[in-house]
C-alpha positions in Angstrom: 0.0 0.0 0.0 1.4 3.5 -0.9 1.9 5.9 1.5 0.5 9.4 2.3 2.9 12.2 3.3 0.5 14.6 5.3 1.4 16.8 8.4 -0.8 17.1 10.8 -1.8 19.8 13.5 -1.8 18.1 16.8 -2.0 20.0 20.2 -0.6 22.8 18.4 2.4 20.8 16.9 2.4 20.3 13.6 3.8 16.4 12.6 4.7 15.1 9.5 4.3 11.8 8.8 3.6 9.4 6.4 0.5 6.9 6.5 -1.4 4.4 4.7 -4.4 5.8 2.9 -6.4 3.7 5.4 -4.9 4.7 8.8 -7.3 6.5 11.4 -6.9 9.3 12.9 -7.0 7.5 16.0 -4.2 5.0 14.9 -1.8 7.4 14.4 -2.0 9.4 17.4 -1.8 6.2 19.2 0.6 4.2 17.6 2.6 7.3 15.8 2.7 9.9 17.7 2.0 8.2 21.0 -0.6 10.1 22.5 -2.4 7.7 24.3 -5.4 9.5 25.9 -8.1 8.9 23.0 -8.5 5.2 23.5 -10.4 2.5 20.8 -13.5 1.4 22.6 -15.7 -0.2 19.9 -14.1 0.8 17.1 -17.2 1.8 15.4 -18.0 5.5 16.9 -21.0 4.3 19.1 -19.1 5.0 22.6 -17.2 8.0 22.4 -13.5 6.7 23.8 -12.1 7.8 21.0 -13.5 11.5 21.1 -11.1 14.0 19.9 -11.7 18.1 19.1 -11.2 19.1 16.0 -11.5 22.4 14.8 -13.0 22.5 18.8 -15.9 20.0 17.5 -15.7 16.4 19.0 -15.0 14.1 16.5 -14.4 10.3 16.8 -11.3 9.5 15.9 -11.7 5.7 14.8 -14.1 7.0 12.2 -11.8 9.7 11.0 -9.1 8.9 8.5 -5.6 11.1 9.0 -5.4 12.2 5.4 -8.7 13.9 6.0 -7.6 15.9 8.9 -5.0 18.1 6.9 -5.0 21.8 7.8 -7.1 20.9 10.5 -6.5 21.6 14.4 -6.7 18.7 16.5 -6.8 18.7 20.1 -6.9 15.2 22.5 -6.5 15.6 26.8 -2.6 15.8 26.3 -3.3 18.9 25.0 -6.2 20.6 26.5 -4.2 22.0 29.8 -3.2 25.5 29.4 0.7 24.9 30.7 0.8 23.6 33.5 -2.9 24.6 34.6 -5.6 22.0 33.7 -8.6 22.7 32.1 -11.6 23.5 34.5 -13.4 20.3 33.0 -10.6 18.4 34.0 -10.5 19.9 37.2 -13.8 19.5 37.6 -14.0 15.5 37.0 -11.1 15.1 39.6 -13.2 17.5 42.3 -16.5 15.4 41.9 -15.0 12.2 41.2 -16.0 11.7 38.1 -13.5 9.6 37.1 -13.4 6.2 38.0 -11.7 3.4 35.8 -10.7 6.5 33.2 -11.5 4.8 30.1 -14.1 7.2 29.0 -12.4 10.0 30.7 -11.0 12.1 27.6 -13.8 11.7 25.4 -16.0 12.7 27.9 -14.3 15.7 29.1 -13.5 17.0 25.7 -17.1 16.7 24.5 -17.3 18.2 27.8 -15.5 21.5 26.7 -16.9 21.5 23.5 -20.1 21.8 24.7 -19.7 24.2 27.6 -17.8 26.7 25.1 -21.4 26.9 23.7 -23.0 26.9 26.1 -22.5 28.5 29.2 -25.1 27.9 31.8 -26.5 24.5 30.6 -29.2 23.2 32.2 -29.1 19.2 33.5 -31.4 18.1 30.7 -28.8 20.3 28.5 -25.9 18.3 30.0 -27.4 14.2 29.7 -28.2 15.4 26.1 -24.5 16.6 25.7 -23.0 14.0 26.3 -25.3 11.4 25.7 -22.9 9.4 22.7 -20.5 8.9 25.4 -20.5 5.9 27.3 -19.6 4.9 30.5 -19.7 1.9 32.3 -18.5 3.0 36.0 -19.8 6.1 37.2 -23.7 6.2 36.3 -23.0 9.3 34.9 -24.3 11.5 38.1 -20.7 12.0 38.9 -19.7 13.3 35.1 -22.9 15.4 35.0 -22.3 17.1 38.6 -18.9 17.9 37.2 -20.1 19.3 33.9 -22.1 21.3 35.6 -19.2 22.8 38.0 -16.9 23.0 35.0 -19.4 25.8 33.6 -19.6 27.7 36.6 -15.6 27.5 36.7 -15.5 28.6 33.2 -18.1 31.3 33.8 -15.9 32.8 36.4 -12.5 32.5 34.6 -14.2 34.5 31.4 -14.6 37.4 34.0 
């Protein structure tokens, strides 16, 4: 199989690499690159472990080949702290505990953020709807929506 050259915009570093015509977004930050917070759940974009922002929409990456992303910015959880200050989602998830065996942990906070940089005062309903494509097989989701829901008002409060 011939290979792609294509560079790629990752966390604010652009990469150059080249892939099969094939390879998934999610394969090469994985296996390539080494990023290893967007994890392959079902492989098939129904659970949301592989959630990625791109161009700040979530995005599953198992679904996404790399030669489409060109030109594009790509953000995973390696990337969303702001130097050495975590997001307020993340923050948030480790203050309510909504973290438990982490496997859904970075798709579920980055839809997180994409959402809440929409919408700043979500409602509950707002929040289950959000981030209903996400799955999650520890918490029961209470957890994750109680730390949504802090995560705007920390947002709310840094925007000040």
């Amino acid at each position: 199989m011939n290979l792609i050259p294509i560079t790629l915009l990752v966390n604010g570093e652009p990469y150059n690499l080249a892939v099969p015509p094939n390879k998934t977004l999610l394969e090469v930050l994985r296996d390539d690159l080494e990023l290893m917070g967007a994890k392959e759940g079902c492989g098939v974009g129904a659970c949301g472990a592989c959630t990625v922002l791109i161009d700040d929409v979530p995005v599953r990456s198992c679904l996404t080949l790399a030669v489409d992303v060109q030109g594009l910015s790509i953000t995973t959880i390696e990337g969303l702290a702001e130097g050495h200050e975590i997001h307020p989602v993340q923050e948030a998830f480790i203050e309510r505990h909504a973290i438990q065996c982490g496997f859904c942990s970075s798709g579920m906070i980055l839809t997180a953020k994409a959402f809440l940089d929409k919408k700043k005062r979500p409602k509950k309903e707002e929040i289950k709807k959000a981030i209903s494509g996400n799955i999650c097989r520890c918490t029961g989701y209470t957890k994750i929506e109680d730390a949504i829901a802090v995560a705007a008002k920390k947002m709310a409060k840094r925007s000040k």
